[in-house]
N, C-alpha and C positions, 0 to 999 in steps of 0.2 A: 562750541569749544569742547575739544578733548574731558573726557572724568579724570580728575585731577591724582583720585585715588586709587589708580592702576599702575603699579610697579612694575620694574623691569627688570628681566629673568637676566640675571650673570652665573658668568661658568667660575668656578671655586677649584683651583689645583688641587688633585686628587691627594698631596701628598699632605697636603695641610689639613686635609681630613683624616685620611688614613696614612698616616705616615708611615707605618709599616705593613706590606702585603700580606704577611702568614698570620704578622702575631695583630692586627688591629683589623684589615678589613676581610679575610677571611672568616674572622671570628663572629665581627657583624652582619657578617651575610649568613651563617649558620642558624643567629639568632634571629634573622630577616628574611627570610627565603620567600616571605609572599610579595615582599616588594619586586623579586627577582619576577616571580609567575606572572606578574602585570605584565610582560614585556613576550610572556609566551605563549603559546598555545594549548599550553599543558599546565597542570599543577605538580608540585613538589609538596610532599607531607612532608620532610623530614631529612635531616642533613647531618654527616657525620665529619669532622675534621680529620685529616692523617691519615687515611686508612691504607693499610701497605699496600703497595703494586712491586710484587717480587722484592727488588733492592731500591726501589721508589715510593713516595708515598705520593698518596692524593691530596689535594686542598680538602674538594668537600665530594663526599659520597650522598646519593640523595637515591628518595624513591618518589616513581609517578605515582597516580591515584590508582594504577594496577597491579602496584608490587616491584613492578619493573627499574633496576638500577641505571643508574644517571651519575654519571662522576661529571665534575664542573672543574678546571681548570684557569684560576684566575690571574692574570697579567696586568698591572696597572702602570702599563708601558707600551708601546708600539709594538702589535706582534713581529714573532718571530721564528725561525726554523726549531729553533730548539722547542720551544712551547708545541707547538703543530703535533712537533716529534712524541713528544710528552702526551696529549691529548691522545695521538693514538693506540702511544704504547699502552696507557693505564687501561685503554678500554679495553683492549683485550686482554690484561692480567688480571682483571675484575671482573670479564664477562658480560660484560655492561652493553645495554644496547643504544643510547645516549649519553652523547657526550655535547657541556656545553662550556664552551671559550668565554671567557669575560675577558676584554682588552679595553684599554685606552685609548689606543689609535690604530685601527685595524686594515692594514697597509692590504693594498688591492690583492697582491698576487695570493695573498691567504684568503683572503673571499671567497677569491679563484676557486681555490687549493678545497675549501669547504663545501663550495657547492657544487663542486667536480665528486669530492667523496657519498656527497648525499645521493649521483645520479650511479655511482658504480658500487655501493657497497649496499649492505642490508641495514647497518648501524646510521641511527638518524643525528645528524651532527647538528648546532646550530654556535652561533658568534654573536655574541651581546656587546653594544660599546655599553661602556660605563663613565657617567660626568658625573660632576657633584656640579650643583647651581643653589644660588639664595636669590631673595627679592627683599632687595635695601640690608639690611641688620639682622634678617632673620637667618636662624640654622640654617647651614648646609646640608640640603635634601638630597639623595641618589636620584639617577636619570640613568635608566635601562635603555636603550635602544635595539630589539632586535636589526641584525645584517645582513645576515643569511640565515635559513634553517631551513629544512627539508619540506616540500610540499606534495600537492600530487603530482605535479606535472615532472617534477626534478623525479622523482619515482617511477613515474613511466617510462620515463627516459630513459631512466638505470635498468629497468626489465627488458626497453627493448635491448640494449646492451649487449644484457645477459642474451641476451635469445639470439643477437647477430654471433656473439663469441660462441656459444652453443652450436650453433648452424656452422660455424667457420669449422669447429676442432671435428666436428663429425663427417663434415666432406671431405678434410685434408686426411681421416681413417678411412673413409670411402675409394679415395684415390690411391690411396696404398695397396689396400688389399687388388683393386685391379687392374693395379700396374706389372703391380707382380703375375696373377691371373692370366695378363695379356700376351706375356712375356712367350709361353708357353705355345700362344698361335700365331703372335705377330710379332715382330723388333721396333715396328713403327713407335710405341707410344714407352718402349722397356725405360729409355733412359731419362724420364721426363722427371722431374722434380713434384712430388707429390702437394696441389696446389689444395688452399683453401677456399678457393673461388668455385664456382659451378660449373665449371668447364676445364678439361687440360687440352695441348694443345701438340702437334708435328708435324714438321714441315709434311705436306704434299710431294714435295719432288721438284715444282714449277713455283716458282719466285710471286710470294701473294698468297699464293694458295696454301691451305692446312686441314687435314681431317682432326677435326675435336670429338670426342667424347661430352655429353652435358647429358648433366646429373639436377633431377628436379626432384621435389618432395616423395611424388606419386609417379615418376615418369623417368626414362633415360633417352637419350637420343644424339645418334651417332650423322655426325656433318661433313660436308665438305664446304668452307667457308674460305670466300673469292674476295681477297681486301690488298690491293698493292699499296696501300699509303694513300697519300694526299697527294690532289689533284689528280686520282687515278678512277674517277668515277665513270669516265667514258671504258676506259681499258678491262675496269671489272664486268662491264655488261657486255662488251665483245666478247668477253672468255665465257660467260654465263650462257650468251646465247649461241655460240660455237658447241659446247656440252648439250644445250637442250634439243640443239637439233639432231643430238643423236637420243635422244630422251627413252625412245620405245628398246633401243638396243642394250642400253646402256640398263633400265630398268629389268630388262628379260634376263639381263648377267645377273641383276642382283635376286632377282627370283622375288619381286615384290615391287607394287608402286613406291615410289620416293615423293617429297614433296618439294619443289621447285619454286623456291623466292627470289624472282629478279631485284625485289626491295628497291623498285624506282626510285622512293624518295630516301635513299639511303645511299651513300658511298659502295657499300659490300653488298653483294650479292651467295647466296648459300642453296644449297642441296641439302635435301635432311631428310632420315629416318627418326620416327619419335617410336620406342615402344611403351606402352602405356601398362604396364605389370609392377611397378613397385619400382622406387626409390630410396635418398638415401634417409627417410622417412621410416621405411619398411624396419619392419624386426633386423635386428643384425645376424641372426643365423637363417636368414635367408637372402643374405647380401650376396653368397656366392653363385646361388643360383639366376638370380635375376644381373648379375656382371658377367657371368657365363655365355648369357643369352646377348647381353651387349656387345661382347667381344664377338661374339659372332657374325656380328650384325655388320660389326668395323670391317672384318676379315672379308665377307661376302661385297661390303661398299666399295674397299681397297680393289678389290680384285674386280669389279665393273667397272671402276672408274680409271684404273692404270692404263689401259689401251688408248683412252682419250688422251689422258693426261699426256704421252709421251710422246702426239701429236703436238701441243700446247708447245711443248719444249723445242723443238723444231721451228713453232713460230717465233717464242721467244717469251 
């Protein structure tokens, strides 16, 4: 048989505990802040009620065991956009690099919202529920439940982030500077929309066809890439190997070997110079001279490649 003297854990409405947020469980959590650290990964020394944020105050201001401030915004209600809003705004009039939600019932898309901010920002967020529970007669005890809170992995996440939006905003200033650059030798690439991707892009002349520019850390490399769409996988290796059988001609125009990818197991087929002197990696005041040397590269490929090309057109 079951032990007869094992009670059974019930939940107690928070308001019949704390009947009012600021003035009664604010105050006990100020006075109780180790109850809160069971539930975290951190400790809290010390908690201050009200502390201004601009034309706002805080609940409770705290510090870790490194000094480091921690405002706590507490909801003893189903969150909500305004609270979130709140949460954010304090931590930056405070400076604060933790910030922690206490909710009642902490509806999904704020979860969301939380551990989305913990993977993009530097500020470590976390969302505690909050129950009160007894067993039989006894006082109403608090029940912390961490929800979310920042880990390594949510951290890695947010760095690689950083480092894809870093890479994105430095090739779309990469592509600026040598569009303008190009402008100067060729009209091919003048009016392209300066991308954030690794590559920009202009028509060939022949339907499918495009000479790109592609920009890598350490490296640039100037294409002519053979893609008519879908279901065109026969068509792209006809045009591929029409071009390669002028290979020796076509190469002797450009004054250098190219490298020739039928890419069997691929739809598209390409033509490619790589030169290997510096990317968009490199110092930026040597960005002109190593796009100098790219554009040049386009100019000499264009001008090998056009005589073929206006064969192509003819065939179709």
């Amino acid at each position: 048989m079951p032990p007869s003297n094992v009670g059974r854990l019930q939940r107690v409405a928070l308001r019949e505990v704390w009947k009012h947020e600021a003035q009664d469980f604010t105050q006990w959590l100020q006075n109780n802040i180790d109850v809160l650290n069971e539930s975290l990964d951190f400790n809290l020394v010390g908690a201050d009620r009200e502390r201004s944020a601009g034309d706002f105050s805080v609940d409770l201001v705290a510090e870790d065991e490194d000094g480091g401030t921690v405002i706590i915004e507490n909801q003893l209600e189903k969150s909500n956009h305004d609270h979130l809003g709140k949460l954010i705004t304090y931590l930056t009039a405070i400076g604060a690099k933790t910030a922690i939600w206490i909710v009642s019932d902490p509806r999904p898309e704020h979860v969301a919202a939380i551990g989305w901010l913990n993977s993009s920002s530097s500020a470590e967020f976390y969302m505690v529920k909050v129950e009160a529970v007894r067993i039989a007669d006894s006082a109403a005890a608090p029940l912390f439940t961490l929800i979310v809170g920042p880990s390594v992995g949510t951290k890695e996440v947010g760095e690689a982030k950083k480092e894809i939006a870093e890479r994105y905003f430095i090739r779309k200033r990469w592509w600026k500077m040598l569009i303008e650059r190009s402008a100067a030798v060729s009209k091919t690439h003048a009016h392209i929309t300066p991308s954030e991707h690794g590559w920009i892009s202009a028509s060939a002349g022949v339907r499918g066809l495009s000479f790109n520019y592609v920009v890598m850390q350490d490296e640039c490399r100037v294409e002519l890439y053979i893609d008519r769409g879908k279901d065109s996988d026969e068509e792209n290796k006809r045009i591929f190997d029409e071009l390669y059988a002028n290979c020796q001609g076509i190469e002797q125009a450009f004054g250098g070997t190219l490298i020739w990818e039928r890419l069997d197991a691929r739809r598209a087929s390409r033509i490619q110079y790589t030169r290997q002197e510096g990317g968009y990696r490199s110092p930026e005041e040597q960005w002109p001279e190593i796009q100098d040397k790219t554009i040049r590269d386009m100019d000499r490929f264009e001008k090998a490649l056009q005589p073929y090309l206006k064969q192509l057109r003819t065939i179709g």
